[in-house]
N, C-alpha and C positions, 0 to 999 in steps of 0.2 A: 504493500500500500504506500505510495505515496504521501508525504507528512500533510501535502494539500488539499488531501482528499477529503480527511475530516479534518477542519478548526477548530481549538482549545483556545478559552480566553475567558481569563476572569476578571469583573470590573466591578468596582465597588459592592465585594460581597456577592457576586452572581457569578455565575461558571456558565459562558455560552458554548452551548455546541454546534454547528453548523457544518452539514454537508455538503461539501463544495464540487460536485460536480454537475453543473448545469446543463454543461453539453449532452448531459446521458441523463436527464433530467433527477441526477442526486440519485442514480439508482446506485444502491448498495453492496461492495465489494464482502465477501468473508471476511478482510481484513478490518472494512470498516464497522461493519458488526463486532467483532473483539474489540475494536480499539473505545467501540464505546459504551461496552464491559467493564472493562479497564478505568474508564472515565469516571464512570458511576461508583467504582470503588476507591478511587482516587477522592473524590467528592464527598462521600460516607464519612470519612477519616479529616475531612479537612474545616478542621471550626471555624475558619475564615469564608468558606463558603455556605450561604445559607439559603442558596436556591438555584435552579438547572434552568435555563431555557435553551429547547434545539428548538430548527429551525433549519432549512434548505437553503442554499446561497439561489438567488436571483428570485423573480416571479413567476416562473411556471411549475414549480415542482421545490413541495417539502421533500418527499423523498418518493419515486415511480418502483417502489418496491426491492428487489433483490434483480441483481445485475445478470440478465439473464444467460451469457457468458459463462459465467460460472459453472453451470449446473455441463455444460460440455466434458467437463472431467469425471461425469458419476459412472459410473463402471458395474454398481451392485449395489445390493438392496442395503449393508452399512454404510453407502454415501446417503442415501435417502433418509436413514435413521440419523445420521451425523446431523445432517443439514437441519433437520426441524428440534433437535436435541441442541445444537448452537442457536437457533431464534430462541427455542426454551428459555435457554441459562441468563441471554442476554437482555432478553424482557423482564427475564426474575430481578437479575442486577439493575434494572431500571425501576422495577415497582418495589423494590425493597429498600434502595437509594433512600434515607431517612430523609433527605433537601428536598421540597417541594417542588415539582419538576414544571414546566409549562411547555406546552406545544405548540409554537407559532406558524400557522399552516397557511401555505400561499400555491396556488394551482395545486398539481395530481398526489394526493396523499396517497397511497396504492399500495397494494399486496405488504411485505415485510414494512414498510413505511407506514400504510395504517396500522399496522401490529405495534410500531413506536410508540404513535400520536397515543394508541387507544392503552400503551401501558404506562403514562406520565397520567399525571394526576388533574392539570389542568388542560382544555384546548379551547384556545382564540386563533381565529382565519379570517383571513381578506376573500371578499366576496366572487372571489374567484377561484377559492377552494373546490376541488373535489374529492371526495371518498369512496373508497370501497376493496372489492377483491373479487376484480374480473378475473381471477384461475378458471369458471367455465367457460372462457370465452377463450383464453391465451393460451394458456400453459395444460391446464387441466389435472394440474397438484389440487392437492387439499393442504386447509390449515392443521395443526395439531388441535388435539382437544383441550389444551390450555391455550389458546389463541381462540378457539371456538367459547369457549367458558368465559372467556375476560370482556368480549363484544357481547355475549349474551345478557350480561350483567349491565353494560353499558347499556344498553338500545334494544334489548329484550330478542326474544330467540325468534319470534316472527320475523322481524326485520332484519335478521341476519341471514335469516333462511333465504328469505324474498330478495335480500341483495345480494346472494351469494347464486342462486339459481339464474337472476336474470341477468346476472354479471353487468350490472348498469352501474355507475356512479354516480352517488351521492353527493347535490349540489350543497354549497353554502348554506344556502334558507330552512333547507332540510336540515341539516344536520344541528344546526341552531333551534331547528323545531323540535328535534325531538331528544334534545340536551347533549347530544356528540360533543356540538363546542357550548363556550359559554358566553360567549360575544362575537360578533361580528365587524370587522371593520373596510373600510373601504377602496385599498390598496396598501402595498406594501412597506410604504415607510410608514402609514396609520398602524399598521397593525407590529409590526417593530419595535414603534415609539411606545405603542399600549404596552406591548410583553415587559420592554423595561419597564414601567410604569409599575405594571403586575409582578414584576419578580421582586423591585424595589418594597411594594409595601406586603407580600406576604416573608419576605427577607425582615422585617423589622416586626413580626409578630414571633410567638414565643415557638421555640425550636422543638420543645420537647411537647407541647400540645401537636402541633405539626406534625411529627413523625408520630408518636402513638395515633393520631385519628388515620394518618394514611394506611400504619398498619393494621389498625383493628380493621378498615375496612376490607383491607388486600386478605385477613383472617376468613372473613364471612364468605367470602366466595368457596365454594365446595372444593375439598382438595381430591385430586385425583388419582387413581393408584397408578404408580408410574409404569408406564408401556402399555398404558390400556387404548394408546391407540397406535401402535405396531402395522396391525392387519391392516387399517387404514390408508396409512403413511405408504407404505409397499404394495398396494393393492393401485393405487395412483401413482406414484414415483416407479415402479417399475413395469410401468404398462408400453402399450407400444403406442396408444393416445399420449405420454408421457414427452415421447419423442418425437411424434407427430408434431404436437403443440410446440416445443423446442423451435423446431425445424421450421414451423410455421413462421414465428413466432421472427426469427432471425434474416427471414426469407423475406419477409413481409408479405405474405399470402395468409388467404384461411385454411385456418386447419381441417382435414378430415377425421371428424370424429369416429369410430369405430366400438368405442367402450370395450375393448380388450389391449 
C-alpha cells in the first residue's frame, strides 16, 4: 500500500482518516483495510485523541467498496474465508474503537465502504451520497452474517433485504429518512466543515460516558457463533457466478448469471 492511499492526521484532538484514492473512487486495497485496523488501535490507546472522522478524498466517492483487483488472487475456498474474516476483525476494531467515530459521506458509499460508514457510530453526507451493496448486481458475493446483523440493527432486516435483492442504491433523502445518516448537508466542504464541527463538540463531552454507551450498544446486538456463516461465504465466493461477476465486472459488461 502506498502511504497515500490512506491519510492519518490529527488536529486539535481528532484523528482524521481519509481515503485517498479518487481515481478508483476510494475503493479499498487489503492493505488499506489493515492499515485502518491499525489506526483504530493506535487511537484506542491515545488520550490525546478523543474522536475519529473518515471520510473519502474528493466528491464522488467515500469509499466504492473493496478494490475489485484484489479478489484476482483467490485460488480456494481459505481466500474466501480470509477475505470476509479481514472485513470481520476490521469493522470489530472500528466498533470497538472506544473514540467516537463519525462518517463523513460524499457520493458512492458501497459494498466494504458501506460496511465502514455502517460500523462508526455516527453518519453525516452531502446530498449526493449514495448507499448500498449492489453484490446482486456486480460481483455476486454475499456479506458475512456480522455485516448482515450490524445493517439489520441499523435500518431493520426488510430494508436490507429489499436493498440487497434489488441491488439499487440508497439516495441521500432516504437514508436520512430512515436514520442511516443523521444530517444532511449540501456539498462537500458543508459537510467537512459540519464533521469538524461534530467531532469538535462530541471531543469535548465526557470520554468514559462515550465509550460505555457505544459499547453497551455494540453489546445488544446478538452475538454470533463464529463460522456460522462458512457454507455461505463459499457457497458464493466459490461459485462460477463468482467469477462471472469478477470478469464482468472488470470487463465492463453484464454478467451472466447462472446460480452455480
Amino acid at each position: 500500500m502506498s502511504e497515500q492511499d490512506l491519510l492519518w492526521e490529527i488536529r486539535d484532538g481528532v484523528g482524521w482518516i481519509t481515503f485517498n484514492r479518487p481515481a478508483a473512487r476510494n475503493a479499498l486495497t487489503f492493505a488499506m483495510y489493515e492499515r485502518l485496523a491499525e489506526l483504530c488501535t493506535e487511537a484506542s490507546g491515545n488520550a490525546a485523541i478523543r474522536a475519529l472522522v473518515l471520510t473519502g478524498a474528493g466528491e464522488k466517492a467515500f469509499a466504492a467498496g473493496t478494490d475489485i483487483s484484489q479478489f484476482r488472487a483467490f485460488s480456494g475456498p481459505e481466500d474466501a474465508l480470509a477475505y470476509e474474516a479481514r472485513l470481520d476483525r476490521v469493522l470489530d476494531a472500528l466498533e470497538r474503537c472506544p473514540k467516537p467515530t463519525i462518517a463523513a459521506i460524499s457520493g458512492a458509499c458501497t459494498g466494504g465502504g458501506a460496511g465502514i460508514a455502517a460500523a462508526c457510530d455516527m453518519r453525516i453526507a452531502a446530498r449526493n451520497a449514495r448507499f448500498g451493496f449492489p453484490v446482486a448486481r456486480t460481483l455476486g458475493n454475499c456479506l458475512s452474517m456480522a455485516n448482515y446483523a450490524r445493517l439489520a440493527a441499523l435500518i431493520g432486516p426488510a430494508l436490507v433485504t429489499e436493498i440487497v435483492f434489488t441491488a439499487r442504491l440508497m439516495a441521500a433523502e432516504e437514508a436520512k429518512a430512515v436514520g442511516l445518516v443523521s444530517e444532511l448537508l449540501d456539498d462537500q466542504p458543508a459537510l467537512m466543515a459540519r464533521a469538524e464541527a461534530l467531532a469538535k463538540l462530541v471531543a469535548g463531552h465526557a470520554p468514559l460516558t462515550l465509550a460505555a454507551t457505544k459499547e453497551a450498544l455494540r453489546r445488544l446486538r446478538p452475538r454470533l457463533p463464529e463460522g456460522q456463516d462458512k457454507d455461505l461465504i463459499l457457497m458464493c465466493y466459490m461459485s462460477q457466478d463468482f467469477r462471472e461477476g469478477m470478469d464482468a465486472f472488470l470487463t465492463k459488461r453484464t454478467p451472466l448469471w447462472r446460480g452455480e
